[in-house]
C-alpha positions in Angstrom: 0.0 0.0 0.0 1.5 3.6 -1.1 2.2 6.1 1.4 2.0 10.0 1.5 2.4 12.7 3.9 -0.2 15.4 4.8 -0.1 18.6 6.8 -3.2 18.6 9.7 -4.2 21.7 8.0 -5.2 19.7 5.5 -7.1 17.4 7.5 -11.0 18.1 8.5 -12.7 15.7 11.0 -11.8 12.4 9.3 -11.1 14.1 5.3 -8.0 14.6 4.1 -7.4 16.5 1.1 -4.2 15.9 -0.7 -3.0 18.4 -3.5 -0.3 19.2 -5.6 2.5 16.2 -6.6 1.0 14.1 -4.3 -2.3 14.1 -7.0 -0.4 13.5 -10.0 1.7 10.8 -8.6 -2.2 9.1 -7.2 -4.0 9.6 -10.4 -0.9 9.2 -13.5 1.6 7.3 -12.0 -0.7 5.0 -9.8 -3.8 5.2 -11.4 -5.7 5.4 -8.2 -9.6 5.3 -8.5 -12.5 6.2 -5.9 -12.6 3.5 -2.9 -8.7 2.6 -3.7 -6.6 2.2 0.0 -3.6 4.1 0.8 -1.7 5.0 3.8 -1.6 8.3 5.3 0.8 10.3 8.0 1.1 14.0 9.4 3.4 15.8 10.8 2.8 14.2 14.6 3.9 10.7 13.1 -0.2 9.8 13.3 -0.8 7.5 10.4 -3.7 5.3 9.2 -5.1 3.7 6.2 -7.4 5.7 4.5 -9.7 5.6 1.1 -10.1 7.5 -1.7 -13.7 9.1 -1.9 -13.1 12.2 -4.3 -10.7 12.6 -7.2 -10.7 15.9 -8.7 -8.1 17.5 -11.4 -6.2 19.5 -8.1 -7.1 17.5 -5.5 -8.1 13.9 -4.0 -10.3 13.4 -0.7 -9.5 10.7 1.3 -11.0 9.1 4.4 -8.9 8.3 7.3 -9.9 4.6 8.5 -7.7 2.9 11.0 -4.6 3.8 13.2 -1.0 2.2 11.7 1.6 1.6 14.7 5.0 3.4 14.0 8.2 2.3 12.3 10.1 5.0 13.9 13.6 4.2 16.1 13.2 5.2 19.6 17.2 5.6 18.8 17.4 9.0 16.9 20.2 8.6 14.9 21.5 11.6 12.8 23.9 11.6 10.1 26.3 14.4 9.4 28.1 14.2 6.4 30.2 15.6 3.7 28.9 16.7 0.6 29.7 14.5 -2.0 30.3 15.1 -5.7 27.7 14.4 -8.1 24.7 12.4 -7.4 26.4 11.1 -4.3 24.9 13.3 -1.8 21.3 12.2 -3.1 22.1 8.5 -2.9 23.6 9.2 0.7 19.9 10.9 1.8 17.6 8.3 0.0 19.8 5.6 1.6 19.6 7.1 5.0 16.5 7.7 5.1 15.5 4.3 4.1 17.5 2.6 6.7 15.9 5.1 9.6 18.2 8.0 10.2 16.2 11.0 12.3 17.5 13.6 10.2 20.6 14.6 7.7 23.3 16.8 8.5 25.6 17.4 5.4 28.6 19.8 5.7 32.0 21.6 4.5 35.2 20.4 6.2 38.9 21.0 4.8 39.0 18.5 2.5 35.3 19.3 0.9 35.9 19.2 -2.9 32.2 19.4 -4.1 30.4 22.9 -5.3 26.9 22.9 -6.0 26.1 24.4 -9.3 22.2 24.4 -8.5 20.6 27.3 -6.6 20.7 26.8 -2.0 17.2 27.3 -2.6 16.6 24.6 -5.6 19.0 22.4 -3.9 17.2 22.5 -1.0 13.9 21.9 -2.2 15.3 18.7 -4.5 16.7 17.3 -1.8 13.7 17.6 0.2 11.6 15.9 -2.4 14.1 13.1 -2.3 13.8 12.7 1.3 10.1 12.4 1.3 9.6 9.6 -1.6 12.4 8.0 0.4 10.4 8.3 3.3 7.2 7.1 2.1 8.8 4.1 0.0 10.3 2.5 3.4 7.0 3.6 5.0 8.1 5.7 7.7 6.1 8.0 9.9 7.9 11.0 9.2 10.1 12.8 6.4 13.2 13.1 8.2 15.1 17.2 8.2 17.6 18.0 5.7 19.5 21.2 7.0 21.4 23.5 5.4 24.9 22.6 4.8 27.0 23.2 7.9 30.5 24.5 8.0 32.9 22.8 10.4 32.9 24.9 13.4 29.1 25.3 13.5 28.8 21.2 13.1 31.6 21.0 16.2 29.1 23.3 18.4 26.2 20.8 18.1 27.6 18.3 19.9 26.1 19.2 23.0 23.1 18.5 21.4 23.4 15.1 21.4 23.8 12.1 24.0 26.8 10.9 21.9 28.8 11.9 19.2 30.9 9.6 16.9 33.0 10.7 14.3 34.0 7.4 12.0 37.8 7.7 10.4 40.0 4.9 8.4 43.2 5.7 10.5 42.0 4.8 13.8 42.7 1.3 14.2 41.8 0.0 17.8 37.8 1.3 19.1 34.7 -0.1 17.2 31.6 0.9 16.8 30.3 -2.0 18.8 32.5 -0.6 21.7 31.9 2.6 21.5 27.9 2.4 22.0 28.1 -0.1 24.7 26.7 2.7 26.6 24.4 3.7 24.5 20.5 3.3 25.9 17.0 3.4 23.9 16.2 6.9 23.1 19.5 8.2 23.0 20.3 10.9 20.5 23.5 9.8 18.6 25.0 12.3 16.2 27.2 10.4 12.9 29.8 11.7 11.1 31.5 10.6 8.2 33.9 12.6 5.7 34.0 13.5 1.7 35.6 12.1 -0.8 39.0 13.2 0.6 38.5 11.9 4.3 39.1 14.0 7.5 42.4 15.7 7.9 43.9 14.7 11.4 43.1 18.1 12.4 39.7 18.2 12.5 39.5 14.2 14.2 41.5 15.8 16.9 39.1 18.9 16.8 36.4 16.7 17.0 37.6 14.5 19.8 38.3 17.6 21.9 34.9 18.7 21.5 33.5 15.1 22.6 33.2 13.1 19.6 34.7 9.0 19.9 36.5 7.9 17.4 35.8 4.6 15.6 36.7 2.3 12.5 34.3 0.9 10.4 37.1 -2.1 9.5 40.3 -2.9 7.8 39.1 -1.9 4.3 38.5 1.8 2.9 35.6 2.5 1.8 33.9 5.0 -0.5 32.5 8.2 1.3 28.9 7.4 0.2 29.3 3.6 1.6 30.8 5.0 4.5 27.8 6.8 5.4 25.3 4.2 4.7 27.0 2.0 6.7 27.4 4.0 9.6 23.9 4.2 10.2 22.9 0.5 9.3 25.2 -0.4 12.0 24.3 2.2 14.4 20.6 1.6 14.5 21.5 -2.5 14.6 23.5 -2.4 17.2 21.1 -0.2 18.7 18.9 -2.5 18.7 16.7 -0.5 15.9 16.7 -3.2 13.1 14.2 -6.0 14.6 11.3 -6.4 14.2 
């Protein structure tokens, strides 16, 4: 059953009016009729199954009909990290957000290569897009934030946002990931990062580590940035325990 994402501004009593891509994906990509199901969530993470009563040209009506139970991690995972060249960065959002990540952090560090030829504003609003068709293909209960890229020393003074901060990087040889959220308990807030294409020079790991970051290995072989990231949070939310069912 397909998914979409509604405002509760555009919810009356039980009706639900959806409007804009979300009716052209319904009535020309899915062919969606009166009385077909789908699956509907707002903003709160509320979802339920719902039925199509009204198709018309800029809008379709649906009826909300019974409560879904979330598919949200009580771990919030985040990921921070750096832009990537290409269609990289996109692969790294849709992946993320299909594995569970709470929200996307992408930066600039020293060894950032990347510049974006589209518009902050355009970028912005594609990435967005991605993010939510992510979201609703792995039938989550919320589109995950993309922020603004980050420079360096504004991504070091989040930290203290989080319960724990680790900062993955190929030279360090000796603390794993497993070991390093051994102390981690459900409904932490755990902050990822992992570099661009280039790594992390050895001054910002130790900048990082001063500001309370740990840092791990993901293994003996290097891997691409965009793996990298991906697999940081697969392994995260596993060994948080976020991967069961």
């Amino acid at each position: 059953m397909n998914r979409f994402f509604y405002h509760t501004a555009q919810r009356e009593a039980d009706i639900v009016r959806l409007q804009g891509d979300d009716v052209q994906h319904l009535t020309r990509v899915l062919r969606a009729a009166v009385g077909s199901q789908i699956e509907l969530c707002d903003e709160r993470e509320c979802c339920h199954t719902a039925r199509i009563t009204e198709i018309r040209q800029d809008e379709v009506r649906c009826v909300l009909e019974s409560p879904l139970s979330s598919s949200e991690p009580r771990t919030k995972v985040d990921l921070a990290f750096g832009l990537l060249k290409g269609e990289k960065t996109e692969f790294v959002l849709q992946k993320a957000v299909e594995l569970g990540v709470n929200s996307l952090r992408p930066f600039y560090s020293e060894r950032t290569v990347v510049r974006p030829k589209q518009t902050q504003s355009a970028r912005q609003q594609r990435w967005q897009k991605i993010v939510r068709a992510a979201a609703a293909q792995a039938r989550r209960n919320r589109v995950p934030e993309v922020v603004q890229p980050l420079q360096w020393p504004d991504l070091l003074s989040s930290f203290t946002d989080y319960d724990q901060v680790v900062l993955f990087w190929e030279a360090e040889a000796e603390q794993s990931l497993a070991q390093a959220l051994r102390k981690c308990v459900p409904g932490a807030r755990i902050l990822l990062l992992t570099g661009p294409e280039g790594g992390f020079s050895e001054a910002e790991v130790q900048g990082a580590a001063a500001a309370g970051a740990e840092i791990v290995t993901l293994g003996p072989r290097i891997l691409r940035a965009e793996t990298a990231a991906i697999t940081a949070v697969a392994l995260t939310l596993y060994e948080a325990g976020e991967m069961r069912r």
